[in-house]
C-alpha positions in Angstrom: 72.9 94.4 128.0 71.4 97.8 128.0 72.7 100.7 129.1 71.3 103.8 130.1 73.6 106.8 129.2 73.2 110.8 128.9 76.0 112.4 127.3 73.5 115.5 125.5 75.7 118.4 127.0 78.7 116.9 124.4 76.9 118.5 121.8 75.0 117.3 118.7 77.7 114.0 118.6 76.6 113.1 122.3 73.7 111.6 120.7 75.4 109.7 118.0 77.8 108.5 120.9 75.0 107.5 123.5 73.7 105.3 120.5 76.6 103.5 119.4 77.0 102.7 123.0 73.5 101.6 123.7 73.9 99.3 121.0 76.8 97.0 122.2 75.7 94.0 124.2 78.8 92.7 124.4 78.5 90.0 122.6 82.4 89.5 121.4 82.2 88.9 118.4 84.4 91.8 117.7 87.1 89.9 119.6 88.1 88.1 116.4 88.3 91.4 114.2 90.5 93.6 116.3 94.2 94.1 115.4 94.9 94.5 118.7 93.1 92.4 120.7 95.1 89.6 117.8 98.4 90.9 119.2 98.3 92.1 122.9 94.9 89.3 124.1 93.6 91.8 126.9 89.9 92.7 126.5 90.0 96.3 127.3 92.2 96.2 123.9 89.1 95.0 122.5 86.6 97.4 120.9 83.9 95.9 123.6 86.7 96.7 126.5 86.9 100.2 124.6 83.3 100.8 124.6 83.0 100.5 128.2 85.6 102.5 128.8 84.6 105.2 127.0 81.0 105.0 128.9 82.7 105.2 131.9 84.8 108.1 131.4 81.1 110.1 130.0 79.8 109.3 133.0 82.6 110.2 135.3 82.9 106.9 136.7 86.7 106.3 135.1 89.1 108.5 135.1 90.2 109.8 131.4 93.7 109.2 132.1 93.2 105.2 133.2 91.7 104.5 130.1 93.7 106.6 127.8 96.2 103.7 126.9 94.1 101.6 125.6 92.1 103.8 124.0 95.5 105.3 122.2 96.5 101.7 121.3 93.1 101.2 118.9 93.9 101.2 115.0 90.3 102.8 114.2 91.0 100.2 111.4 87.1 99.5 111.8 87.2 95.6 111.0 84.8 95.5 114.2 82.1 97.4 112.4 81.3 94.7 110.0 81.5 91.9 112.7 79.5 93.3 115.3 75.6 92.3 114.6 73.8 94.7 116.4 75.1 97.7 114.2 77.8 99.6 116.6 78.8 103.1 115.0 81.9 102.0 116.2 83.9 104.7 114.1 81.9 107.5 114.7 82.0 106.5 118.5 85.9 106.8 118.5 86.2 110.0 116.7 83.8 111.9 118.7 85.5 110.2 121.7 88.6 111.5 120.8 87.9 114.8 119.6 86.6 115.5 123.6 89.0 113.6 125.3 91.9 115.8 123.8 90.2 119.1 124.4 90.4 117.5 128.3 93.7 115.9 128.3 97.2 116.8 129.3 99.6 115.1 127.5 103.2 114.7 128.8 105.8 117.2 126.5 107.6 114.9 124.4 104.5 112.8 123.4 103.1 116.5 122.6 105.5 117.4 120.3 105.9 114.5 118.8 102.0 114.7 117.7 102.4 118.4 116.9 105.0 117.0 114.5 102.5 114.9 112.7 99.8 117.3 112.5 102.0 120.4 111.1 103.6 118.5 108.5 102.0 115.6 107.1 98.6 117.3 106.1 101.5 119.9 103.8 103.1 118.3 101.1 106.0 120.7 101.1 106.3 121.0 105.0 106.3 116.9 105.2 108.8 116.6 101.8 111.0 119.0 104.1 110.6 116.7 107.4 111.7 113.7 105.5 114.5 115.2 104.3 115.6 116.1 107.8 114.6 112.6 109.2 117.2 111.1 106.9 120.0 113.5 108.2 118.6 112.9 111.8 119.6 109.2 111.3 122.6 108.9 112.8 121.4 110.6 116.1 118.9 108.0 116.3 120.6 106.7 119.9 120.1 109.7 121.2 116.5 110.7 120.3 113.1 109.9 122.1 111.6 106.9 121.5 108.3 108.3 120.0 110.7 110.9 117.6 112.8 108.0 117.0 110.0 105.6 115.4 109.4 108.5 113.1 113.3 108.5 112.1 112.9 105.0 111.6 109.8 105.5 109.2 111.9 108.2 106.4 112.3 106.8 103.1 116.0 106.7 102.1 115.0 108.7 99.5 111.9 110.4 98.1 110.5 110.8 93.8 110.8 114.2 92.3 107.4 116.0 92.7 105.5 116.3 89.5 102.8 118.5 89.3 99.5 117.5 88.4 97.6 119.6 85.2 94.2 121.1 86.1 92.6 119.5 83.5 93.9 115.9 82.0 91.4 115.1 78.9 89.5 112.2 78.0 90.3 109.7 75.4 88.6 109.3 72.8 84.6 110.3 73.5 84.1 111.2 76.8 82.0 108.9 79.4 82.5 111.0 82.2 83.8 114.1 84.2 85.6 113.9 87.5 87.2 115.8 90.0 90.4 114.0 91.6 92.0 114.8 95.3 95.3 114.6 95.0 96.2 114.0 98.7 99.3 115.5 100.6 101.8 112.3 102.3 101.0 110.6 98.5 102.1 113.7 96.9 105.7 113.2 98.6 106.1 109.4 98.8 104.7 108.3 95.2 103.3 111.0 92.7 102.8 108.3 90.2 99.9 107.4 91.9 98.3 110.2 91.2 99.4 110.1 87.3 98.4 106.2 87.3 94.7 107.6 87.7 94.9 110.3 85.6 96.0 108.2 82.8 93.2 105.2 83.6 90.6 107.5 83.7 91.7 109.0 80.5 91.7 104.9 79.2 88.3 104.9 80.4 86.6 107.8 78.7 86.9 110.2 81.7 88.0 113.8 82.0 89.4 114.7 85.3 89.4 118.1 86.8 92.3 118.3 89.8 91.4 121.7 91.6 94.1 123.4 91.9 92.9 125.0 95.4 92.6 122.2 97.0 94.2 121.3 100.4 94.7 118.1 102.6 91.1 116.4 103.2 91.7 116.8 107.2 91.1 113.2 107.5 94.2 112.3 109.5 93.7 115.2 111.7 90.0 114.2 112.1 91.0 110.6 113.1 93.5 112.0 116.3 90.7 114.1 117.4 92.0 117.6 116.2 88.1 118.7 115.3 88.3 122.3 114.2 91.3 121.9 112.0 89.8 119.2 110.2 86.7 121.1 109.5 88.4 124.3 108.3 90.2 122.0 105.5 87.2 119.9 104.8 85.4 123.3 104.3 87.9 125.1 101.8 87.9 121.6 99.8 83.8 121.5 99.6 84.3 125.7 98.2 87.3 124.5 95.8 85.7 121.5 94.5 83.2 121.8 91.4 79.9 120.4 91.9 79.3 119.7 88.1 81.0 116.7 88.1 79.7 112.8 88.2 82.2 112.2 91.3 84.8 113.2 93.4 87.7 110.4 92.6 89.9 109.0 95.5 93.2 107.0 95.3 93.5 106.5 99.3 91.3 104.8 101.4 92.0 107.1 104.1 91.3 110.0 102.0 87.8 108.3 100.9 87.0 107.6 104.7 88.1 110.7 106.0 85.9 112.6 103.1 82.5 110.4 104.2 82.8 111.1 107.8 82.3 114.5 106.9 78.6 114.9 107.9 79.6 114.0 111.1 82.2 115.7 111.5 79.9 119.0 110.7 77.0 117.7 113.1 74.8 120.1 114.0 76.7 123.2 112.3 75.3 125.4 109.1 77.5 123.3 106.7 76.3 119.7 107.6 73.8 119.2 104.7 76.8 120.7 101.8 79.1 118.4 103.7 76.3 115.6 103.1 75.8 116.1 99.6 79.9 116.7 98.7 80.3 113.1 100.7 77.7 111.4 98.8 79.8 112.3 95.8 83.2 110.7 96.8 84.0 107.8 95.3 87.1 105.8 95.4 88.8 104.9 92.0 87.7 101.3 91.7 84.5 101.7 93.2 84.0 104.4 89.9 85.5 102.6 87.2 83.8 99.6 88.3 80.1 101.0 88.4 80.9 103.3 85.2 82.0 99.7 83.1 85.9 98.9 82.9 87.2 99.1 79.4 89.7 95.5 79.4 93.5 96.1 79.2 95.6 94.7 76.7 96.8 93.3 79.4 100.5 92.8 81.9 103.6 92.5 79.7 104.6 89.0 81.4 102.3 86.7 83.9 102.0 87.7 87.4 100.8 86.4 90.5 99.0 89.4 92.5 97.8 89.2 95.9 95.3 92.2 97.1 95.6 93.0 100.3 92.7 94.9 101.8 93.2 98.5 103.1 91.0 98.9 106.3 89.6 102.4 105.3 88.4 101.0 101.8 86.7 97.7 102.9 85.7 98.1 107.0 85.2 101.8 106.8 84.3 102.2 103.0 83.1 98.6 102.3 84.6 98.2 98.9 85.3 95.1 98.8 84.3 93.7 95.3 85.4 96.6 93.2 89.4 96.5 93.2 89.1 92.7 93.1 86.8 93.0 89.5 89.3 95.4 87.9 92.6 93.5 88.8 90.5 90.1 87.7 89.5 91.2 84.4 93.3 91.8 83.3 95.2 89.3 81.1 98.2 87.7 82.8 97.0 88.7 86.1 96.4 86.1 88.8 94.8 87.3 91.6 95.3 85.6 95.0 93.5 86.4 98.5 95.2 86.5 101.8 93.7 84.3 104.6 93.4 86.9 107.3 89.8 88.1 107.4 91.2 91.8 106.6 93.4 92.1 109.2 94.7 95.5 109.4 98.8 96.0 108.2 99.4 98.1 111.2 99.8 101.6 109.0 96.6 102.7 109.8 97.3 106.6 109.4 99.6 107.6 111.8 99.1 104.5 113.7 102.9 103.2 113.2 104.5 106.2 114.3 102.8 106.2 117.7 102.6 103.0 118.1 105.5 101.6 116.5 105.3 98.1 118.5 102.2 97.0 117.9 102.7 98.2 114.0 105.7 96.7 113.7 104.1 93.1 114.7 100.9 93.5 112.3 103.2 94.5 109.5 105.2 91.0 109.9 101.9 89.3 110.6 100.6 90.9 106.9 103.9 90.4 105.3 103.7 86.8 106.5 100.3 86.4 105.2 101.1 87.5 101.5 104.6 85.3 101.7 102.2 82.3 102.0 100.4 83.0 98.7 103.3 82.9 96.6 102.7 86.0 94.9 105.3 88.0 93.0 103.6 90.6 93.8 100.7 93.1 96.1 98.6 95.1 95.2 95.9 97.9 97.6 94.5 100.7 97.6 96.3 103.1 100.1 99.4 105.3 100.4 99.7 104.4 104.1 99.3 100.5 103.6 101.8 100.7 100.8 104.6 101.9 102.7 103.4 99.8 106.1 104.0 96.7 104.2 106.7 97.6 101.2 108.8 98.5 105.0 108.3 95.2 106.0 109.1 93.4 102.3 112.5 95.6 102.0 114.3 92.0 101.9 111.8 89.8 100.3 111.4 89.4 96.2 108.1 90.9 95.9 106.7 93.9 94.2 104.6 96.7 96.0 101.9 98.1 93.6 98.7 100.4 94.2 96.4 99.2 92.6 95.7 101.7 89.6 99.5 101.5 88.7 98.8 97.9 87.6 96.1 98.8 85.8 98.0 101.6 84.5 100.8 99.1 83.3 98.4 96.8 81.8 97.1 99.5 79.4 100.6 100.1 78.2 100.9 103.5 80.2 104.3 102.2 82.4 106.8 99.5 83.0 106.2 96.6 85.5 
């Protein structure tokens, strides 16, 4: 099916959006791949139900506000990009979508708070380390609070590490392989800093000096994926200033980060700053993908056996397409067994912001994923995302199994930490 759209006066992304929707036949075979099409069974919860109603609302033949629930309810998890065979830009569909529908939409007062919440803290380590502290004391009004403040309640950690700053230069060991600049994030600042200091240290295992800017700032990608365009590009831009260019890569340790940091070309279309944005993207790598393509030095190895399942963060292998990287680094350790999940990739349900403002639906894919890893018999999982981690360590809280990124077990199997 062919369709015959014009949706030039949105800018430099109307064409990028015209294409991805010329492109879908709808075929279905996305059906299989969407979170939430899995969960709820209606096709306009599909990405080819979404499609359409995106078309219609460019071309004024839906109105925005019958096809904003469905279009709230998608994941932007991605899995239908890799399914679909006639090449959808799914993504870049949505986020274009999005960034015009909310410069058009009015959004009832409590649901607008409740995102201003989200986009004034989490992109600011300090601000969001504050608004978790204040969740936690907020618990006991829980009753009385709004359903979409309430999930966020819900989602506070009873308590939170102490914040450990990062050096701006952590050396190599031994002769050095390679120089690297890392992005130290903002929500994985807060919840687990030893992520950061996990990388630090493997890099330094590896031969690899890292550089961690000290000017640097939240990537934007959460703000780019609920549409808030002009915020996302002034942090993308002050990061592309901050960040050196004489380095061999730009190291990630969140798929979302990674994600968000690729779609910048897109998200600078047609402005003076596309190309830089172009050639700082090309440069981001995520940690695995690195260490893999730079040759892993072995590990001595884990302290005691362990069973591992990976599970696969959405914005590392749909958005990214990382698949075999993290999977070669956790195989090549001694005492590690690595186990799959049989769910084709299925998101978790954390997907950014996803479970707080749709706590339902997350709360049903994080028991589906939980379910999923219970069935390998692993001790413990293992991926590659802040969000993902505490998606699915939420849903574990009463089940024997460990919670790992998947640097920290590399980090533990070179002797650096304790299982």
């Amino acid at each position: 099916m062919q369709h015959n759209i014009e949706i030039s006066p949105l800018g430099p992304r109307g064409d990028a959006m015209a294409d991805a929707i010329r492109a879908c036949v709808h075929c279905g075979f996305c059906l299989s791949a969407c979170p939430t099409y899995a969960v709820l069974g209606e096709e306009m919860d599909s990405p080819r139900g979404r499609i359409y109603l995106m078309k219609g609302v460019l071309e004024n033949a839906i109105k925005p506000e019958a096809a904003e629930p469905y279009l709230d309810r998608c994941l932007g998890c991605v899995a239908c990009v890799p399914a679909c065979p006639s090449g959808v830009s799914y993504g870049d569909l949505l986020m274009s979508y999005r960034v015009h529908a909310e410069s058009e939409r009015s959004r009832p007062a409590i649901d607008s708070a409740s995102r201003r919440l989200i986009v004034e803290t989490l992109p600011y380590p300090n601000r969001f380390r504050r608004a978790v502290q204040a969740g936690r004391i907020s618990r006991g009004l829980r009753r009385a609070l709004p359903d979409a403040i309430g999930a966020m309640v819900d989602m506070c950690p009873t308590s939170l590490p102490k914040s450990h700053p990062l050096p701006e230069v952590y050396p190599a060991k031994g002769k050095r392989r390679a120089r690297v600049a890392l992005l130290a994030g903002c929500v994985q600042m807060v919840l687990n800093p030893d992520i950061n200091w996990a990388t630090l240290r493997v890099l330094a295992e590896n031969g690899v000096e890292t550089v961690i800017p000290k000017k640097q700032g939240c990537c934007g990608a959460i703000l780019i994926h609920v549409g808030e365009d002009r915020r996302a590009q002034e942090m993308a831009a002050k990061n592309m200033q901050v960040f050196p260019s004489d380095v061999d890569a730009i190291i990630t340790n969140a798929a979302g980060c990674g994600s968000g940091m690729h779609e910048y070309p897109l998200l600078f279309k047609g402005l003076p700053e596309e190309e830089q944005a172009r050639e700082f993207s090309h440069k981001v790598k995520d940690i695995t993908v690195f260490l893999d393509e730079l040759g892993f030095v072995t590990p001595p190895g884990l302290p005691q056996p362990m069973k591992v399942a990976y599970h696969d963060a959405c914005h590392l292998l749909h958005a990214q397409g990382v698949r075999n990287p993290p999977r070669h680094l956790l195989s090549s350790v001694p005492n590690l067994e690595l186990l799959e999940l049989d769910d084709g990739g299925m998101c978790c349900g954390s997907a950014g912001t996803y479970n707080l403002v749709q706590p339902q639906i997350a709360e049903e894919l994080g028991r589906r994923k939980v379910e999923r890893i219970l069935a390998t018999g692993a001790q413990a999982v293992a991926t590659g995302n802040i969000g993902c981690l505490t998606q699915i360590e939420n849903h574990c809280s009463a089940q024997p199994i460990q919670i790992y990124h998947t640097i920290e077990l590399l980090d533990i199997a070179y002797g650096n930490h304790q299982a």
